[in-house]
C-alpha positions in Angstrom: 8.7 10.4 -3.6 6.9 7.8 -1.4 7.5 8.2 2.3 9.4 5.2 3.8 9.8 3.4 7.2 12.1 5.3 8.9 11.8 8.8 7.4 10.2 11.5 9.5 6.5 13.1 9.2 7.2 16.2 6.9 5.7 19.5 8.7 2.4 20.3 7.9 -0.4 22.1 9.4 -3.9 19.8 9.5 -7.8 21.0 10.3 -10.4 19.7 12.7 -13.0 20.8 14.4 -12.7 21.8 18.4 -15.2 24.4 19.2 -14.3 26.1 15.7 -11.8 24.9 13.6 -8.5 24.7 15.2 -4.8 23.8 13.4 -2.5 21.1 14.6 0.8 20.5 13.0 2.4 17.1 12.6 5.5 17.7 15.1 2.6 18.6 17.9 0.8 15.4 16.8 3.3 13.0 16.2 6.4 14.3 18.4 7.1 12.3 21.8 4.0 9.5 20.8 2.6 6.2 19.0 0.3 7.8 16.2 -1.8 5.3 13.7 -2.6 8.1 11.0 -5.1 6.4 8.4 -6.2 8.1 5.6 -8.7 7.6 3.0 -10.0 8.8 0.3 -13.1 10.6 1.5 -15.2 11.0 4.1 -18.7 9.3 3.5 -17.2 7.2 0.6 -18.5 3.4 0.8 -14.7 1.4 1.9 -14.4 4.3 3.8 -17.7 4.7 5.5 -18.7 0.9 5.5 -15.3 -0.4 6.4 -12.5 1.6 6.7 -13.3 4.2 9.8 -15.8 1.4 11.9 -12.8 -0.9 12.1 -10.8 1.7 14.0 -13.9 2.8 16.0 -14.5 -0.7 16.8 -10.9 -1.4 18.0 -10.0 2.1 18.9 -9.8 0.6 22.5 -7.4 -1.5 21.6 -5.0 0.7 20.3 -5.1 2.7 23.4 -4.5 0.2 25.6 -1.1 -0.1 24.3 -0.6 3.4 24.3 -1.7 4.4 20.4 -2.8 7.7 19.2 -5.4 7.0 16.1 -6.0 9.4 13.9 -8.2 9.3 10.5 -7.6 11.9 7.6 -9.0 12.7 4.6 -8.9 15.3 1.8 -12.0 17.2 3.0 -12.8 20.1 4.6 -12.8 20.1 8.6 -17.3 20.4 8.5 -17.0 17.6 6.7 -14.7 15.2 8.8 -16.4 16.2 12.1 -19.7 15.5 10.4 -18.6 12.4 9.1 -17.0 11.2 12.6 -20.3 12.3 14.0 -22.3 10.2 11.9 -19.4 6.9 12.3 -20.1 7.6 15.9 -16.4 7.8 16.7 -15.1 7.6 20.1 -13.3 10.7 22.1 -9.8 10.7 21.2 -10.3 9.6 17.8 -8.8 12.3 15.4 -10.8 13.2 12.4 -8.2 15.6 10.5 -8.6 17.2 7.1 -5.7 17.9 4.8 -8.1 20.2 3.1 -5.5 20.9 0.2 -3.5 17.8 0.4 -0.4 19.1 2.0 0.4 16.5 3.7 -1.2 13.7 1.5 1.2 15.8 -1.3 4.3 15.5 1.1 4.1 11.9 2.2 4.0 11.4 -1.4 0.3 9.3 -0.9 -1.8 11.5 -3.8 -4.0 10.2 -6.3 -5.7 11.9 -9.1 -9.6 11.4 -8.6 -10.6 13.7 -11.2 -12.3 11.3 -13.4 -15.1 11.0 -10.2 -15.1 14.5 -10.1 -13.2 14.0 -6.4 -9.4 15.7 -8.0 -6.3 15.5 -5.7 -6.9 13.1 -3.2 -4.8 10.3 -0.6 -4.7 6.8 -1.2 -6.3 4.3 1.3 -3.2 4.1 3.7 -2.3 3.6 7.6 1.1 4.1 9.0 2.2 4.1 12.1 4.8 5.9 13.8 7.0 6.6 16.8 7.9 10.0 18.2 7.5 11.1 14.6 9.3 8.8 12.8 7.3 6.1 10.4 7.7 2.7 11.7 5.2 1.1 9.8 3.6 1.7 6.3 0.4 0.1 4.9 -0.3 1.6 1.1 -3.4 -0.3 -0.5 -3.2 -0.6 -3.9 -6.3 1.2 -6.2 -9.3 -0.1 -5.4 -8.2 -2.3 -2.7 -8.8 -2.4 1.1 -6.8 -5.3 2.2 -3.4 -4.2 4.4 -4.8 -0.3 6.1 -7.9 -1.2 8.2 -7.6 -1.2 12.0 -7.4 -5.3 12.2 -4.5 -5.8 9.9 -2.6 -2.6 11.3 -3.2 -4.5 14.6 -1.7 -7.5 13.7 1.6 -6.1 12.5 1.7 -4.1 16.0 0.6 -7.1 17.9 3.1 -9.3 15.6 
């Protein structure tokens, strides 16, 4: 089942890269904050690499000035994320995460079968955003789509 507004971040454990690879799990990254968790499909993808992660490194400031936590996952391994926000240039503070077996993708209920590109389990192009763990807003593109999850339209609803 699809997480809704209003349920809570299951409990996972996510990867990324701080001088070695290091865990965080959601209640550390979500509890007692305003968290925009975007995910995409992968990491050096075209949407994702053209258009998906420069929106939020372009207005990552903006999200901070009202007291936002960004973060960017993917179904990829940590290397990969840090070497993707690396190339993307992404700004300090800006969260590349990898849900390297889809835990949490699986739990929020956000898979998609990618197989037939050779990709297998991965998330769908989403953003949510949420308040001391709990999901307050939910942005879910449809396949092939990139129209309600980048870091301008995610703005707008906050802003809204």
């Amino acid at each position: 089942m699809t997480i809704q507004i209003g349920d809570r971040i299951p409990e996972v454990v996510l990867k990324y890269i701080d001088d070695g690879v290091q865990a965080i799990d959601t209640p550390t990254l979500f509890e007692g904050r305003k968290v925009v968790l975007f995910a995409v499909p992968g990491a050096f993808t075209p949407t994702c690499s053209e258009r998906h992660l420069p929106g939020f490194v372009e207005h990552f400031d903006r999200f901070q000035e009202r007291g936002i936590h960004v973060a960017c996952m993917a179904v990829n391994d940590p290397f990969v994320m840090q070497a993707w926000g690396e190339a993307q240039q992404v700004p300090k503070g800006l969260r590349m995460l990898s849900d390297g077996n889809a835990d949490l993708t699986r739990a929020l209920g956000l898979e998609m079968d990618a197989s037939g590109y050779g990709m297998g389990v991965r998330s769908k192009r989403f953003a949510l955003y949420a308040e001391d763990g709990i999901v307050k807003q939910l942005f879910v593109e449809a396949p092939g789509e990139f129209k309600v999850s980048g870091a301008e339209h995610v703005l707008a609803q906050l802003e809204g």
